[in-house]
C-alpha positions in Angstrom: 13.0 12.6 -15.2 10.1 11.4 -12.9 9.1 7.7 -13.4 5.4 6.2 -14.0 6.1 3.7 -11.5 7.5 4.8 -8.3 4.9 5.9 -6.0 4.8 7.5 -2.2 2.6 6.1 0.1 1.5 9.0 2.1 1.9 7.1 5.5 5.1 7.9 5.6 4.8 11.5 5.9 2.0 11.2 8.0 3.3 13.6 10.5 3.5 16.4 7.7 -0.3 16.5 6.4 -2.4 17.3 9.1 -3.4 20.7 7.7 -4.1 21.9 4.1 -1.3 23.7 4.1 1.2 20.9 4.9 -0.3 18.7 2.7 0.5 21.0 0.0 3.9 21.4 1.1 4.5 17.5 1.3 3.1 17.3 -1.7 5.5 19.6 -3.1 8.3 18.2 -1.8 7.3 14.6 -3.0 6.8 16.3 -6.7 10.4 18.0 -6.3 12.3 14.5 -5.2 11.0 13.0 -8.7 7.8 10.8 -8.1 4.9 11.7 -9.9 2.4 9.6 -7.8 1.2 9.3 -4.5 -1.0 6.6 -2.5 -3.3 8.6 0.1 -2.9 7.0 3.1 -3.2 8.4 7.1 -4.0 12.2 5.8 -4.9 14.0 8.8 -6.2 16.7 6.6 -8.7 14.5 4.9 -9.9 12.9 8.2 -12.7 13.3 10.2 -16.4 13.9 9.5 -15.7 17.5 8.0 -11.9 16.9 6.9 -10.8 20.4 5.8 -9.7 18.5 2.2 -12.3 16.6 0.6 -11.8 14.5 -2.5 -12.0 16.9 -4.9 -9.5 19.4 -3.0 -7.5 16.9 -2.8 -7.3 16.0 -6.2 -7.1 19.8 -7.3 -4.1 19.8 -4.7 -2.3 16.9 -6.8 -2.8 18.4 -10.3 -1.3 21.5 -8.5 1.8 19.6 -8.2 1.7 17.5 -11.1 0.7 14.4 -8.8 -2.1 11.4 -9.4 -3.7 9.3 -6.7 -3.1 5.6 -7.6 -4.3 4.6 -5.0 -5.4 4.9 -1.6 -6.1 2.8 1.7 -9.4 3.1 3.4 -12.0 1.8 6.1 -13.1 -1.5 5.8 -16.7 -0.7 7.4 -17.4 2.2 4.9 -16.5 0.2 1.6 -19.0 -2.6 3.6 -21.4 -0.6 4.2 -20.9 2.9 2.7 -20.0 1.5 -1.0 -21.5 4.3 -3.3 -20.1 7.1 -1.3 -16.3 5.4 -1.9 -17.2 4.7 -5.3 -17.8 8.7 -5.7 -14.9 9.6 -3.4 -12.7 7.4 -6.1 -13.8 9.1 -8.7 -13.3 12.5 -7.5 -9.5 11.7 -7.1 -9.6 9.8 -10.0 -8.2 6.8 -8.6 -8.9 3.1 -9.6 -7.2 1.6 -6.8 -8.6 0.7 -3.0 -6.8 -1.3 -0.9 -7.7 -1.9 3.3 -4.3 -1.5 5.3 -5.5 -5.0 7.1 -8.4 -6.9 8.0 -10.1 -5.3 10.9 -9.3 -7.4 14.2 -12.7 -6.2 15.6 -14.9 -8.0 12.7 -13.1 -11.0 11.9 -11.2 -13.1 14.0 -7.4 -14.0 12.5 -8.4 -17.3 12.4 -9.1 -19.9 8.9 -12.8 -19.2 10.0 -12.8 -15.6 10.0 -10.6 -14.7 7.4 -13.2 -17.2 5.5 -16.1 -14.9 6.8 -14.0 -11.4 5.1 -13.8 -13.3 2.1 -17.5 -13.6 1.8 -18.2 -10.1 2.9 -15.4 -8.7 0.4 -17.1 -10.8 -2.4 -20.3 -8.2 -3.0 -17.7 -4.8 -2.6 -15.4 -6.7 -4.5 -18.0 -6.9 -7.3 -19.5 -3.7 -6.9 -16.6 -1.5 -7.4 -15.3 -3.6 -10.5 -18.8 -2.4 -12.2 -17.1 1.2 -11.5 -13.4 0.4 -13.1 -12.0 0.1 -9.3 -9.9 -2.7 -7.9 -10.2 -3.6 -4.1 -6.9 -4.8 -2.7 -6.0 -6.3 0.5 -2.5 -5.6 2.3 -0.5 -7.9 4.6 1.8 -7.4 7.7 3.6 -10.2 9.4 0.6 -11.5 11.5 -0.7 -13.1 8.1 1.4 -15.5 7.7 0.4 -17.1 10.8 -0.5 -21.2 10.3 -3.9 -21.8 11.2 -2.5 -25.2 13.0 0.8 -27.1 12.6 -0.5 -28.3 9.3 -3.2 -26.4 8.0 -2.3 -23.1 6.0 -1.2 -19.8 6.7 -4.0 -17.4 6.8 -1.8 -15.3 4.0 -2.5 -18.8 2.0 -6.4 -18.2 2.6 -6.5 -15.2 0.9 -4.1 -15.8 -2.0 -5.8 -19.1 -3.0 -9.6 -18.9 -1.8 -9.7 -14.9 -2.5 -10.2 -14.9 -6.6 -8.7 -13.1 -9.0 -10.6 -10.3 -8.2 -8.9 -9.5 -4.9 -5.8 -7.7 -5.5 -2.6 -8.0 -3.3 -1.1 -5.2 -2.0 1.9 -7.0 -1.0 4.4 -5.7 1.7 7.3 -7.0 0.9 8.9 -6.2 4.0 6.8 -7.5 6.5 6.4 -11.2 3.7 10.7 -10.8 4.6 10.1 -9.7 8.8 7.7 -12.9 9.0 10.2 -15.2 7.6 9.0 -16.0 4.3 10.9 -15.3 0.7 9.0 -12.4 -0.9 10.0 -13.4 -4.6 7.6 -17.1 -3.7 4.9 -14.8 -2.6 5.0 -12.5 -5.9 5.2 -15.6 -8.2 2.2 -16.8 -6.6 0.5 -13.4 -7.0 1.1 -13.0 -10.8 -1.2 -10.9 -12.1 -3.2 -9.6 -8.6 -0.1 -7.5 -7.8 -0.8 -3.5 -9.4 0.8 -2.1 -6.3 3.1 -3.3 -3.9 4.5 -1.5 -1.2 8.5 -0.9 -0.7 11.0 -0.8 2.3 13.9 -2.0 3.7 15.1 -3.8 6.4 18.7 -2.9 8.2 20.1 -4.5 11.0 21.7 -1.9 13.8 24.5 -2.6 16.2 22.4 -3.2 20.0 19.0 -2.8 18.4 18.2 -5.0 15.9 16.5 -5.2 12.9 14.8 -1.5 11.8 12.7 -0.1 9.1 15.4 1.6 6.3 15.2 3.4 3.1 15.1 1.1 -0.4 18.7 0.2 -0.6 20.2 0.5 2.3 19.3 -2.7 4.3 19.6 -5.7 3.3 16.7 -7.3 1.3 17.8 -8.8 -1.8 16.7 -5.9 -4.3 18.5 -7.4 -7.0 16.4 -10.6 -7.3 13.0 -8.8 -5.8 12.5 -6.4 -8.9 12.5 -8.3 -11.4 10.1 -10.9 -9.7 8.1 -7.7 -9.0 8.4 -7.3 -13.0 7.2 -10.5 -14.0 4.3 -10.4 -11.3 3.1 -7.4 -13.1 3.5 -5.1 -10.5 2.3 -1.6 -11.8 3.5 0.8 -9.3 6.0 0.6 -6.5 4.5 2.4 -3.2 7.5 3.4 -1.0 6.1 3.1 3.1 8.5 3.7 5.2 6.6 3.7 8.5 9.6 4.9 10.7 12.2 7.0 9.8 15.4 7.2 11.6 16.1 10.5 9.8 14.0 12.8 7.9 11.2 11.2 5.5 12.0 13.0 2.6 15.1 12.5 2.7 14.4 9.0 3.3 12.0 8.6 0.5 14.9 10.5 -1.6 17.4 7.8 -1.1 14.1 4.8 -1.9 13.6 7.3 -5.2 17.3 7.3 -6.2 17.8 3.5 -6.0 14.8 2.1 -7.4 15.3 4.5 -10.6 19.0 2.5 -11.1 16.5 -0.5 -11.8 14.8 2.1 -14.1 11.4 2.0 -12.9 
């Protein structure tokens, strides 16, 4: 039976949607492992100033395979400076869920200062989508929870506290554990900004080191994460594995099977 909270994010399978046809064959595929949601994220297909699927291909694709979009990741400049046409590209898929997969390097610099500056721009998008039903979401990597100096804050810290309730989270929780810091502190300060997180493991190999893994098979502690994710209010689980060691599907097979013994 599929879940209403296990998600893919599309990133993983990057490699498989660069044409219409392969997107509907990963799409497939993802419908056939059990999840019944997908984040649309790094879809070749829908790239590009004439992407040969649009919005509303794209959503006809998902209802094809009993799929929704809950949410996607997309280009700071256009929901800056393009906000109407996101707002109707959202509502074609209808999806109430933006997130940016990090805050452009190029426009702000990762200092307290610039982070500040995003913060200010974000506040008017921010607004404007809520008008429209659609939460904007911001997600980390590693490099966030960088101190501004040896006693000032993180810049993770900058947007949790000075962000408002109106900026969303999209917390990694593997790159919160790669950066050194405990993902359940991170959660409980997030209660209630948190509608979708995004899920991996993280194994340690023999000679190489830590590597990206499926949910399960590494060794974050799973068994104290979920239910922090629970009483967050986390509303859907987006599995991203960025690198596979073996095929993605199978991979996101193996994240599917364990996260449904926690009967999500």
């Amino acid at each position: 039976m599929a879940t209403d909270k296990l998600a893919v994010q599309m990133f993983t399978v990057r490699g498989h949607t660069k044409t219409a046809a392969e997107l509907a064959d990963t799409l497939n595929k993802i419908s056939e492992i059990g999840y019944n949601s997908v984040q649309l994220s790094a879809v070749g297909a829908m790239q590009g100033e004439n992407p040969e699927v649009n919005a509303t291909e794209a959503k006809r694709m998902l209802d094809d395979h009993g799929l929704s979009c809950i949410a996607t990741h997309r280009p700071w400049p256009a929901l800056l400076n393009d906000t109407e046409n996101e707002i109707e590209f959202h509502k074609e898929l209808d999806c109430n869920y933006v997130a940016i997969g990090g805050i452009p390097g190029d426009m702000y610099n990762p200092t307290a200062d610039g982070y500040r500056q995003f913060l200010r721009d974000a506040e008017k998008v921010i607004s404007r989508l809520k008008k429209e039903g659609i939460q904007f979401g911001h997600h980390n990597h590693s490099h966030e929870f960088t101190k501004t100096s040896s006693q000032g804050p993180r810049l993770e810290d900058i947007i949790i506290n000075e962000g408002g309730e109106d900026l969303m989270l999209e917390l990694d929780l593997y790159w919160i554990q790669n950066a050194g810091v405990n993902p359940e502190r991170i959660l409980e300060r997030s209660r209630g900004r948190v509608p979708v997180i995004h899920l991996k493991d993280k194994e340690v190999i023999p000679e190489e080191g830590p590597v990206m893994a499926p949910i399960g098979e590494g060794n974050m502690d799973w068994q104290h994460i979920i239910p922090a994710c629970e009483d967050a209010g986390v509303k859907w689980y987006a599995v991203e594995q960025d690198t596979c060691r073996r095929d993605p599907f199978d991979c996101l097979k193996s994240s599917y099977d364990f996260l449904r013994s926690f009967g999500l």
